[in-house]
TORMAR-456680 format. One record per residue: x, y, z of N, C-alpha, C in turn; residue in three letters. Coordinates in steps of 0.02 Angstrom, whole numbers, plus 50000, padded with zeros to 5 digits. Example, Ala and Ser with C-alpha at 12.3 -4.5 7.8 and 13.67 -1.06 7.14 Angstrom:
2
506604971650390506154977550390506604983550390ala 506424988850354506844994750357506455000250394ser 
//
This chain:
241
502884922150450502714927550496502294932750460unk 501764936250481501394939250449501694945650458unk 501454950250388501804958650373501254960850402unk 501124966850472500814970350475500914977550454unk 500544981150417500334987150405500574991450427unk 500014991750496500094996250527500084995050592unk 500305000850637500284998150712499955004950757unk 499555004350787499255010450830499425010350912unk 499815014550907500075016850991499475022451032unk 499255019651086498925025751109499225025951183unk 499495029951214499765031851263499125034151309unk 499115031551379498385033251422498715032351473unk 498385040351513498405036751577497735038451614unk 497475036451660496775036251671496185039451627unk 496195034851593495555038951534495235031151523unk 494945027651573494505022751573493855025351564unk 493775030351572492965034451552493145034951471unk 493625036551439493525037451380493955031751320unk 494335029751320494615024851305494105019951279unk 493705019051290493125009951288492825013751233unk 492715018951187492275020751158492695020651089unk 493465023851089493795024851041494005016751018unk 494325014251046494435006551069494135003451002unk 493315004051033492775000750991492735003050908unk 492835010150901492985013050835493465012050794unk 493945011850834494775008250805494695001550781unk 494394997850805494354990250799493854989050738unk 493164993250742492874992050658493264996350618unk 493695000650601493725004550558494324998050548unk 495094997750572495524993650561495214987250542unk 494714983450556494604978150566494514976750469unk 494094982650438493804983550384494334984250337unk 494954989150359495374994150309496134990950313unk 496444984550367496934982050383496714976450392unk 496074971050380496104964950402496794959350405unk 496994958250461497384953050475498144957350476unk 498104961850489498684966850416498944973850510unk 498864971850551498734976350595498754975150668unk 499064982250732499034980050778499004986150827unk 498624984950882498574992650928498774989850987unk 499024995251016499694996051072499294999551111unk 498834999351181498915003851223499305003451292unk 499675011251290500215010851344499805012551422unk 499845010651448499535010051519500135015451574unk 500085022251578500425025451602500345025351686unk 500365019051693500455021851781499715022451811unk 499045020551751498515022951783498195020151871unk 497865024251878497685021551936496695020851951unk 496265021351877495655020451875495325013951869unk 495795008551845495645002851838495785001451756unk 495855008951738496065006751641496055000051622unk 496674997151661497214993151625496854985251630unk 496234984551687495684979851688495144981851625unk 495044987051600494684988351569494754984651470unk 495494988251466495794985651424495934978651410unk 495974976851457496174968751468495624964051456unk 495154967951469494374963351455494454964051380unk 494274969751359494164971451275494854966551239unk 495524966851247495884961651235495704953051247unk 495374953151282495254946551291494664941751225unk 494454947351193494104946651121494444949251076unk 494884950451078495294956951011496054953551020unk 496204950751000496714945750988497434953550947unk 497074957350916497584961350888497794967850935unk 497404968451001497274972451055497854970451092unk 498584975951108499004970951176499064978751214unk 499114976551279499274980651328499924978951376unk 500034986051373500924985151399500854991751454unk 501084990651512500964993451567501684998151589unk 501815003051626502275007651667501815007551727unk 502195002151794501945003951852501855011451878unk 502005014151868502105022651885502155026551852unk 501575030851842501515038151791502275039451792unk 502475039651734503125040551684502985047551647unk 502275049951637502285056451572502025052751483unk 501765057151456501305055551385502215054151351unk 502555057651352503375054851314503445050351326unk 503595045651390503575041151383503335035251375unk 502635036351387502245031151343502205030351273unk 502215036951275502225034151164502995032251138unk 503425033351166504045030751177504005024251164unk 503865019451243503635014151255503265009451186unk 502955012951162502475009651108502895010751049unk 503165017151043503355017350966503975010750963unk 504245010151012504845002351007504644998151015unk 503964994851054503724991851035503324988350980unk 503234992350922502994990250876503014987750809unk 502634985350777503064981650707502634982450639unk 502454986150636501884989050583502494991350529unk 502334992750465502674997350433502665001850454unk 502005003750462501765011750475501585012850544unk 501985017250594501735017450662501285025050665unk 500695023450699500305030650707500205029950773unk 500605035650829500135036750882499775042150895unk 499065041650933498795044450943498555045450997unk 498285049951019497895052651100497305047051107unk 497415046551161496845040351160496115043451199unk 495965047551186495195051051212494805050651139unk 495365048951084494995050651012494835054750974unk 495105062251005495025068250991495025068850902unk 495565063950879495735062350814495455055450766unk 494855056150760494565048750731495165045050674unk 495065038050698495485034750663495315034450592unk 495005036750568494805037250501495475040050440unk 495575045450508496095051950478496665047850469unk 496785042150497497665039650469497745038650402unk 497225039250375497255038350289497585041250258unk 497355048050287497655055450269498505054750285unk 498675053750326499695050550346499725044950311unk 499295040650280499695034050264499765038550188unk 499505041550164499395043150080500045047250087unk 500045052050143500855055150153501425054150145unk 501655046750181501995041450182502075037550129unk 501415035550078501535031750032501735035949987unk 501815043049988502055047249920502635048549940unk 502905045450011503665049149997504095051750053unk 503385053050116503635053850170503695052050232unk 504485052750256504685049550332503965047450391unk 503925053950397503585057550433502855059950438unk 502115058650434501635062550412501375064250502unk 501505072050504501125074550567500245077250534unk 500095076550602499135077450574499285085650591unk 498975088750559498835095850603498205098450611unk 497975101450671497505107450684497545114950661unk 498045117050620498255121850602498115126350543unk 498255119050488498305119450430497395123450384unk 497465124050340496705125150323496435117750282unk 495865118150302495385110950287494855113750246unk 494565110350194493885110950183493325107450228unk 492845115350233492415113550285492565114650377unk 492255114350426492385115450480492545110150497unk 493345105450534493535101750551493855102150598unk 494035105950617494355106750683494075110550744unk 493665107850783493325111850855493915108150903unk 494055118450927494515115550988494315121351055unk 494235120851112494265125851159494735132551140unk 494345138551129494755143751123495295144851169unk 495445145351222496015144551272496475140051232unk 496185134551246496845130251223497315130651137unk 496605131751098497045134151020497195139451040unk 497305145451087497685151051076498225151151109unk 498255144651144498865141751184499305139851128unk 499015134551083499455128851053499715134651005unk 499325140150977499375141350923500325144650920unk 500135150051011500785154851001501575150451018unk 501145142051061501925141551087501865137751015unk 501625135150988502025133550916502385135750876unk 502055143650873502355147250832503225147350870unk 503095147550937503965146550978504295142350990unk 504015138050964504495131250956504765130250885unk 504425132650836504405132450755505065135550715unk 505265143950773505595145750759506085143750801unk 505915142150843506805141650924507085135350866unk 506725128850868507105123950854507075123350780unk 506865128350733507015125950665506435121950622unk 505785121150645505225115950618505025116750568unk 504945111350525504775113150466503785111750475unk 503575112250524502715108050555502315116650581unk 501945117750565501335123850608501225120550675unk 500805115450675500415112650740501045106250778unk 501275109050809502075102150839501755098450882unk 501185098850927500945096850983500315091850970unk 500135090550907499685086950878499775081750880unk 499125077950954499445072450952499135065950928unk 499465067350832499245062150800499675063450744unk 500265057750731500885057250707501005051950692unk 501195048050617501515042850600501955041950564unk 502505036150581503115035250563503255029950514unk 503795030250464504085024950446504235019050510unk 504195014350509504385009650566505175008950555unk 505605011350497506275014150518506505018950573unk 506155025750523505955031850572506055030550645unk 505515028750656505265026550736505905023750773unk 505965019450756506645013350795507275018550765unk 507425022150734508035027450716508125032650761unk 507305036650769507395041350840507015040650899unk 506545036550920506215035950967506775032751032unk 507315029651030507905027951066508105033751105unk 508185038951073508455046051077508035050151101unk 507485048551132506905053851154506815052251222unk 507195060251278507155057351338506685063451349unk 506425068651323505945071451353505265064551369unk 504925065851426504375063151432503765066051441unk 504045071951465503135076651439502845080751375unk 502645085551377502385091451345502895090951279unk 503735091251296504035092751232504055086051200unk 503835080551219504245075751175504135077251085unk 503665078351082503445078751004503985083850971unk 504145089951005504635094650996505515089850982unk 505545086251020506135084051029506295079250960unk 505565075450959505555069250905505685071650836unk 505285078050830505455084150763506045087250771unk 506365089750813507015090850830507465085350770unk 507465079350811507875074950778507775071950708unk 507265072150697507225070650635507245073950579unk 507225082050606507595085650550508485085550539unk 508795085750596509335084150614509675080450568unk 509255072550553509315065750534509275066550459unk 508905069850455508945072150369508055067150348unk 507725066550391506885063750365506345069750346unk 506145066150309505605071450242504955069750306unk 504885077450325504375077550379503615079150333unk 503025078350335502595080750300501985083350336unk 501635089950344501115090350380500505091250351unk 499615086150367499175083750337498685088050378unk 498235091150369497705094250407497095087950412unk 496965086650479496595082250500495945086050518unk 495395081150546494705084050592494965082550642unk 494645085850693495115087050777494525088550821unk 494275085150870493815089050907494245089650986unk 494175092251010494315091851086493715089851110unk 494015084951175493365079851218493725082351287unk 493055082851339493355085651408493745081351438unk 493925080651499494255076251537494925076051533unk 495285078151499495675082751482496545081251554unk 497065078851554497545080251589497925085151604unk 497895089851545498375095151529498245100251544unk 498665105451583498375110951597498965114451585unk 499045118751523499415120951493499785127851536unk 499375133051556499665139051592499745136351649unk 499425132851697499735131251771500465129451750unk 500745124951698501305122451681502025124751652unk 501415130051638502015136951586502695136551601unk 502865138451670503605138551688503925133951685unk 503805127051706504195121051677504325119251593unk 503835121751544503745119351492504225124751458unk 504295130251469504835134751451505515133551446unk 505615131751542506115129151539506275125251530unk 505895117451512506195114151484506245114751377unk 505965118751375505855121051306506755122551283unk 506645126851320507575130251336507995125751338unk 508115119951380508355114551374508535109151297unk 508075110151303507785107451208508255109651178unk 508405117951163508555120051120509495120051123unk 509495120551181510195119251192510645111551165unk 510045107051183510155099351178510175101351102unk 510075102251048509755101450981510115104350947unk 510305110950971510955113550943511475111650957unk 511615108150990512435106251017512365097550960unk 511875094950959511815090950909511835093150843unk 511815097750828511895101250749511325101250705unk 
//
């Protein structure tokens, strides 16, 4: 049976406009840096653009390409959910599948990982040499403050929690991804939740980050749910210790 590497989860739900481009980048960069050694997961959230035909073609030449479907928008938690148990890499990385985060950057988490840690989160936060991170001012002055309120409510040892580009020990993964019933906005909160809990050496890597439009998220229309379920969180997390 062959050892794969690594395994790439990308959680989508209608992003057939953008998806076919990253797809193609993932496949030479892995193809070069994991030959034979490798495998990408995209989760098919319920879309309703034709994605999951889209994907299915590009799989139909990409033998290391599988697609795994949720008849019905489920939420970004539970698709990367979905994928992170599905997979068998040493190293699981998922990522946003618009590409906001070039696959280049998993280098940067695998070197994380190979020195030692559980955990390597990418961040937008951190300082980088050089300009690497373009993000819509709205939205970094979004991510920036509820981070800072999630950092302190639940204890984080991470700046950027919402970064979505994160890889796991393939212990890790199958240890807390079982345990992750948020399915939206907090899951990443919840997944760091537990794994400090668990006693895993979390590590955070400053990545390049661009934001691409098309975009699902609309962070202030959402505010009041994301609070309260924020609140929720914290209750769940402390009563877990």
């Amino acid at each position: 049976m062959e050892q794969l590497l690594l395994s790439v989860v990308l959680p989508a739900y209608n992003e057939r406009h953008r998806i076919g481009g990253f797809l193609e980048s993932i496949r030479l960069y892995l193809d070069a840096q994991y030959p034979a050694a490798y495998e990408v997961l995209v989760v098919d959230d319920g879309s309703t653009d034709g994605m999951a035909g889209l994907v299915e073609n590009v799989a139909a030449g990409w033998p290391r390409l599988r697609l795994i479907r949720h008849e019905v928008n489920q939420g970004k938690g539970a698709a990367v959910r979905t994928g992170m148990l599905a997979a068998a890499g040493q190293r699981v990385l998922f990522a946003d599948a618009d590409g906001a985060a070039p696959i280049d950057q998993e280098a940067r988490l695998t070197e994380a990982i190979l020195q030692g840690a559980d955990i390597a989160v990418g961040s937008r936060l951190l300082p980088t040499h050089g300009e690497e991170v373009h993000r819509r001012k709205s939205r970094g002055l979004f991510g920036r403050m509820f981070a800072a309120l999630a950092r302190r409510l639940l204890r984080l040892p991470v700046q950027d929690t919402q970064c979505g580009f994160k890889m796991f020990r393939l212990e890790a993964a199958r240890n807390l991804f079982p345990d992750v019933r948020q399915s939206g906005y907090l899951f990443d909160l919840e997944v760091l939740g537990l794994a400090v809990r668990r006693g895993y050496k979390i590590v955070e890597v400053p990545i390049r980050w661009a934001d691409t439009p098309g975009g699902h998220f609309h962070p202030i229309r959402q505010l009041p749910r994301i609070l309260y379920d924020l609140w929720r969180l914290w209750r769940r997390l402390r009563r877990a210790g």
